[in-house]
N, C-alpha and C positions, 0 to 999 in steps of 0.2 A: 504494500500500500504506500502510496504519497500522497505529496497534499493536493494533486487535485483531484482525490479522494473526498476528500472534504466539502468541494465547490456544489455538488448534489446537496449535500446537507445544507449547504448558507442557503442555496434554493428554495429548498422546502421551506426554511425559515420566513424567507420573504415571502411568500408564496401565501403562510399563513396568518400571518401579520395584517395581509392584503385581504386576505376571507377566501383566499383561492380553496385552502383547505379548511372543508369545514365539519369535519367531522372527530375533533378533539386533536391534542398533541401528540397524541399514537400514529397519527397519519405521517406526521413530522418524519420519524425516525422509521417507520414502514417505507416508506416514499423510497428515503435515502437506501434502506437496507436494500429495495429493489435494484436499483440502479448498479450497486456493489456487484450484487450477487448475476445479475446481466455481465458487468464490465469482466467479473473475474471467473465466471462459468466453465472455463478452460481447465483452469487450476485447482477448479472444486472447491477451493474454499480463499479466506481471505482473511487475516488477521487488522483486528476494529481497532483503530487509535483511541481507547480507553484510558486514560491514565493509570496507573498500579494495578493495571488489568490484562493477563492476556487470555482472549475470547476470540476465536477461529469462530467467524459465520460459516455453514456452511452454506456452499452455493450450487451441488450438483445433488441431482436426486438418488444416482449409483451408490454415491458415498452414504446419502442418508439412509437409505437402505441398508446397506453395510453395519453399519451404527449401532440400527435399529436389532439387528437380526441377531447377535447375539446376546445370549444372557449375560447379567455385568459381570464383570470378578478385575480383579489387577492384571490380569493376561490380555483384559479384550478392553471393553469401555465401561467403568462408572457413571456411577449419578455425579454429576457435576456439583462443585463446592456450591455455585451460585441456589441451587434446586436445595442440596441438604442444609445450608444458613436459611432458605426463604422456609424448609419444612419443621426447624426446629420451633417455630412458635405453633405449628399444631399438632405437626404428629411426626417426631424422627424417627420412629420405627416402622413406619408405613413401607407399603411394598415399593414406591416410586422410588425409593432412598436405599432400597437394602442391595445388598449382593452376597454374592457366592454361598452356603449357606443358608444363612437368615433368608435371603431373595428365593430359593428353591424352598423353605418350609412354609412362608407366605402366601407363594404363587400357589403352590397346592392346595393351600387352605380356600383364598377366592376362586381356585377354579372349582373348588367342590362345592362351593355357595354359589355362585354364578354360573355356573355351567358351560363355560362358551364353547363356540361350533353346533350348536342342536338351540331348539327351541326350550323353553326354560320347563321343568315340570310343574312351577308350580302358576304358570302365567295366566291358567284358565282361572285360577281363584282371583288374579286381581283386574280380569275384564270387567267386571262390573262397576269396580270401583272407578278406574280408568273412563270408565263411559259417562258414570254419575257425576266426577268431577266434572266433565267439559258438555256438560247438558246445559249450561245457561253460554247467554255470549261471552265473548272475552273481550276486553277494551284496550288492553294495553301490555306488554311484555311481562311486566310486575303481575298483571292479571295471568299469565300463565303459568308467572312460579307461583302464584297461591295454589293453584290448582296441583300444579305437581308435587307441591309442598304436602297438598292432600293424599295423592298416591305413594308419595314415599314414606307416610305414618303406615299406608298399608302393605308394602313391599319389604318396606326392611324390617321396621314392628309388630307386623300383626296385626296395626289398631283400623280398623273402621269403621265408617257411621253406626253412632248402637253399638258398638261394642265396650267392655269393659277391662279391656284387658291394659297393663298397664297403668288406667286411669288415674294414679295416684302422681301421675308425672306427667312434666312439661315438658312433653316430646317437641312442640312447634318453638319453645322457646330452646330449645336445646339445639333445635333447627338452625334457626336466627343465629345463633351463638357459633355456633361451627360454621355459617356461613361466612359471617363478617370476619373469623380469623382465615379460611380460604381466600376471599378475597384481598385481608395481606398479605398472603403467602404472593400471589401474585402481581399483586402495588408495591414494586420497593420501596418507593418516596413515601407511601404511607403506613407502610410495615417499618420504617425507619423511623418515623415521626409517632405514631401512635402503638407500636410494637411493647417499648418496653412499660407499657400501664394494660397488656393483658393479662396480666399474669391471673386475676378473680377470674379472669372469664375462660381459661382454659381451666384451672382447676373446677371450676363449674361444670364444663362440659365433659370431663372424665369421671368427678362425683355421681351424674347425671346416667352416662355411660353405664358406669359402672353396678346402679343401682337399676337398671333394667336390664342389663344381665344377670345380678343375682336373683331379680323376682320372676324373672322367667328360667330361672334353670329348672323348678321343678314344674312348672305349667308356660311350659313354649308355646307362643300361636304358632298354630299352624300355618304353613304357608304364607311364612317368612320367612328374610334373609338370617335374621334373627337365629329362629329352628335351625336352619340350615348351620349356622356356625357353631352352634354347641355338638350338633354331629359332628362337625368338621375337625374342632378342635383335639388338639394334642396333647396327652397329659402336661408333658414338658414344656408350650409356652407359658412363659411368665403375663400376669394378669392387664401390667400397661402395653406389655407391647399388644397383646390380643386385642386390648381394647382401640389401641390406635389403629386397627385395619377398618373400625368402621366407619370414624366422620368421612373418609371418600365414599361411603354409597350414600351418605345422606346429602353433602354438598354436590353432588354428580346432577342430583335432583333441579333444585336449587341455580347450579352453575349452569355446569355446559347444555347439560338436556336442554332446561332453560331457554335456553340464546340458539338451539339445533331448532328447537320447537317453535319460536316465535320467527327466527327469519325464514325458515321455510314458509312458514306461515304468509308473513307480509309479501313475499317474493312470488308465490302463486295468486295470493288478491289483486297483486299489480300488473299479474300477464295473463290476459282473459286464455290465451292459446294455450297457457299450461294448464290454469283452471279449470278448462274446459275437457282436457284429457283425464285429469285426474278424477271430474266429476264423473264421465263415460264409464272409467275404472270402475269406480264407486256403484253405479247404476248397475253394471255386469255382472259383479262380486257380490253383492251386498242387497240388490233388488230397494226395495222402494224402504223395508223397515230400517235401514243401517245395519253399522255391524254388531255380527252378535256373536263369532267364534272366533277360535283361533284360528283356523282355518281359512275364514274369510278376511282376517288381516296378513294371512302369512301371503295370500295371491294377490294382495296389492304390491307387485312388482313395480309397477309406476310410479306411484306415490312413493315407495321406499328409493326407489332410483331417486326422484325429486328431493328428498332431505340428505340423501347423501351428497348430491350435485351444491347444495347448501352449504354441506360442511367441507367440502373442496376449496370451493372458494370464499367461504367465511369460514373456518374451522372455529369452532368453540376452544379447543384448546388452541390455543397460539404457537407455542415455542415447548421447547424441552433442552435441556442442559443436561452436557454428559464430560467426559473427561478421559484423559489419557495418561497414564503414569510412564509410559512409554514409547518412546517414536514408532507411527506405522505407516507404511507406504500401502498404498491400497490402490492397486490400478493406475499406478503414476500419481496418484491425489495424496501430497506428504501430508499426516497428522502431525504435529510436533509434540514433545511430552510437558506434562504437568501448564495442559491447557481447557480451558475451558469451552468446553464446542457447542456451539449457538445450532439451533436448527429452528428454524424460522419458518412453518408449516407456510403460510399465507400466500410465502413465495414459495417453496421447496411446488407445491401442488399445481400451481399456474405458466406451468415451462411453457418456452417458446416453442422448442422442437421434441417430438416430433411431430403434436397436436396444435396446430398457427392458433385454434381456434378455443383452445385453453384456458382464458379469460373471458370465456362466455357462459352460458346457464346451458350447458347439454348433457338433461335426463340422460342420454343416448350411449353417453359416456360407460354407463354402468348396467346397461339394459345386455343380455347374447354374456354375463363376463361373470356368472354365478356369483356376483356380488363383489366383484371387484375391479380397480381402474389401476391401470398399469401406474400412476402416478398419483396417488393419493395415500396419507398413511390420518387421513379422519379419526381411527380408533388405535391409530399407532401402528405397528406390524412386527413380525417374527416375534422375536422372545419376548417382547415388551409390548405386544399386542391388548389393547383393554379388554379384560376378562369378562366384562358387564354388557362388552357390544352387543347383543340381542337381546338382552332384556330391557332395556333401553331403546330399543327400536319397537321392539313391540309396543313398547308404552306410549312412545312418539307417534308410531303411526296410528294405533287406534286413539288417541287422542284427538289426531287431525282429520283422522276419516269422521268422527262424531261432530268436529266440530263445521268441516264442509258438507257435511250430505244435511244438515239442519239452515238455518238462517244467516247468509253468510255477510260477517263485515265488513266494511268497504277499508282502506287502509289510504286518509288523503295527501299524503305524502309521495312525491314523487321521484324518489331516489332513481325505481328501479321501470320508469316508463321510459329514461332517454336511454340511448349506443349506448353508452358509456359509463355502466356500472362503478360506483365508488370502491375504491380500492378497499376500507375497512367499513365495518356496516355500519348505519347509523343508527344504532338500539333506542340512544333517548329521543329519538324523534318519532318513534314508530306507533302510530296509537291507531286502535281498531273504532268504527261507528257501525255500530250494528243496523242494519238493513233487511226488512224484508226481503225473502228471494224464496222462489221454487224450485226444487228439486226436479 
């Protein structure tokens, strides 16, 4: 790198100064990472003029791949310092942070609770709940995570409408609580500024924790992640680490589902021609009542194509941070050691070649490819693949089929009517006016 490395970033600056960018200070530094990661595409990656920092972007998808694919240990890649400093204030023992070891007794444990590659078994229990949440309109983003805020008290708890289980605890505030320290895990500037005064609010959230796993050891709901993990569990783990594998299925809700759920959402109300296919879908599948099986949300191929084409080019998760304790050449592409390596989904998914037309909305992409795009890692991939990816889709998609085969809302924002898709979405501007319409 040199400095007219730099002259893209002065760019963006004025650019946003001017209202060119208007879609927060993340554009800022998106902008410029693009531009890098274009300029240095050759070499695969590119080291960021950070001060007492060194952070390798990467810029080639091979490489991310690479990265991705194996499991961590000091032979291959770690979690990056930047990833286990941001996960010390919620959960350091979590699976994102572990290796060799601890990373293989984790991963077995979420895969026996999640299940991934198959349909979940226990997904027929929480269709109902999933349909009853998004049976009124929805107005707003915030208005989707309440609602999935609702299905994740019955996913990972046990708890639903009328039920008693648990009842003695403040699961939603508990929710809350583990949100707002994810979301510093992910805000440096405000993980650093407001970080060190949580300390009440994570011992809250493990007290919390911990008190609905010992009142459910001897009465589990059924058909929960919950059940699921007391099967699962080892004599041999110790009590916090156990406990810290779960704020990520309840933030997952909350988070990424979240922002998967709501811009698929505003991104089909603004293009009548997707809208319109996916409604076809819906009428074919699902006849005039809606859905009402598993079954008939697993044959929404379309619709499922359409939210993953979403998180291509808006990925929920952004970035991930990994590391090297030792130099590797991978295909010509040098890693250097005791670095910190950026992978930057936003761009890694939007290549120029071999696909020109990469930076556009194509369902098409993922339809003939049994669920996968040669250039997208949306749920992550190889070793490091999210364990929850279909239950999480299941949830997404009969959420959205309930919510378009009823009264659909109009969204009067026009990000996504002109060519020229915003590079990062515009979440706080997106709000729904519910509209009569016929099915």
């Amino acid at each position: 790198m040199n400095l007219s490395d730099l002259l893209p970033l002065v760019s963006a600056i004025l650019s946003a100064v001017r209202g060119r960018l208007q879609y927060g200070p993340g554009a800022i530094l998106t902008a410029w990472f693009q531009q890098l990661a274009q300029r240095y595409a050759g070499s695969g990656a590119v080291m960021l003029p950070l001060p007492g920092k060194r952070i390798l972007l990467v810029a080639d998808r091979d490489l991310s791949v690479h990265i991705l694919s194996q499991p961590p240990s000091p032979s291959a890649y770690l979690p990056g310092r930047l990833k286990i400093q941001a996960m010390e204030l919620l959960a350091p023992h979590a699976l994102t942070t572990a290796h060799d070891h601890d990373w293989l007794q984790w991963r077995t444990f979420h895969e026996a609770v999640l299940c991934p590659g198959s349909p979940h078994p226990d997904q027929s229990i929480h269709l109902p709940t999933i349909l009853a949440a998004f049976s009124a309109p929805c107005h707003s983003l915030d208005d989707i995570r309440q609602r999935l805020g609702v299905t994740m008290l019955a996913v990972v708890f046990g708890v639903r409408p009328g039920s008693t289980v648990l009842q003695e605890l403040d699961l939603m505030a508990l929710a809350e609580d583990v949100q707002q320290l994810a979301d510093m895990v992910n805000q440096p500037l405000r993980r650093l500024l407001l970080g060190p005064f949580q300390k009440s609010r994570r011992e809250r959230v493990y007290s919390v924790l911990d008190e609905a796993w010992k009142a459910s050891t001897e009465d589990t709901p059924m058909g929960s992640l919950l059940s699921r993990a007391h099967a699962a569990n080892s004599a041999d783990s110790g009590r916090q680490e156990l406990l810290e594998q779960l704020p990520h299925w309840i933030f997952t809700f909350h988070g990424s589902a979240s922002k998967l759920f709501g811009r698929t959402l505003a991104i089909l109300l603004s293009r009548p021609e997707l809208l319109e296919n996916v409604r076809q879908e819906l009428r074919t599948v699902c006849g005039s009542d809606g859905p009402c099986s598993e079954d008939q949300i697993a044959r929404l191929i379309y619709l499922e194509a359409c939210v993953l084409e979403t998180g291509r080019l808006y990925p929920p998760v952004q970035l991930t941070v990994h590391r090297r304790d030792t130099e590797e050449i991978h295909e010509g592409r040098r890693v250097p050691a005791n670095t910190d390596i950026l992978q930057l989904f936003l761009l890694l998914q939007r290549p120029q070649k071999p696909y020109v037309e990469a930076s556009e909305f194509q369902p098409s992409l993922w339809l003939n490819r049994m669920g996968a795009c040669p250039f997208s890692d949306l749920f992550l991939s190889g070793a490091r693949s999210c364990p929850g990816k279909d239950l999480i889709l299941f949830v997404i998609k009969t959420g959205l089929a309930k919510i378009l085969m009823g009264d659909l809302p109009t969204v009067p924002h026009g990000a996504f009517l002109s060519a020229r898709w915003p590079l990062s979405f515009p979440d706080r501007l997106i709000r729904f006016t519910a509209t009569p319409s016929t099915f």
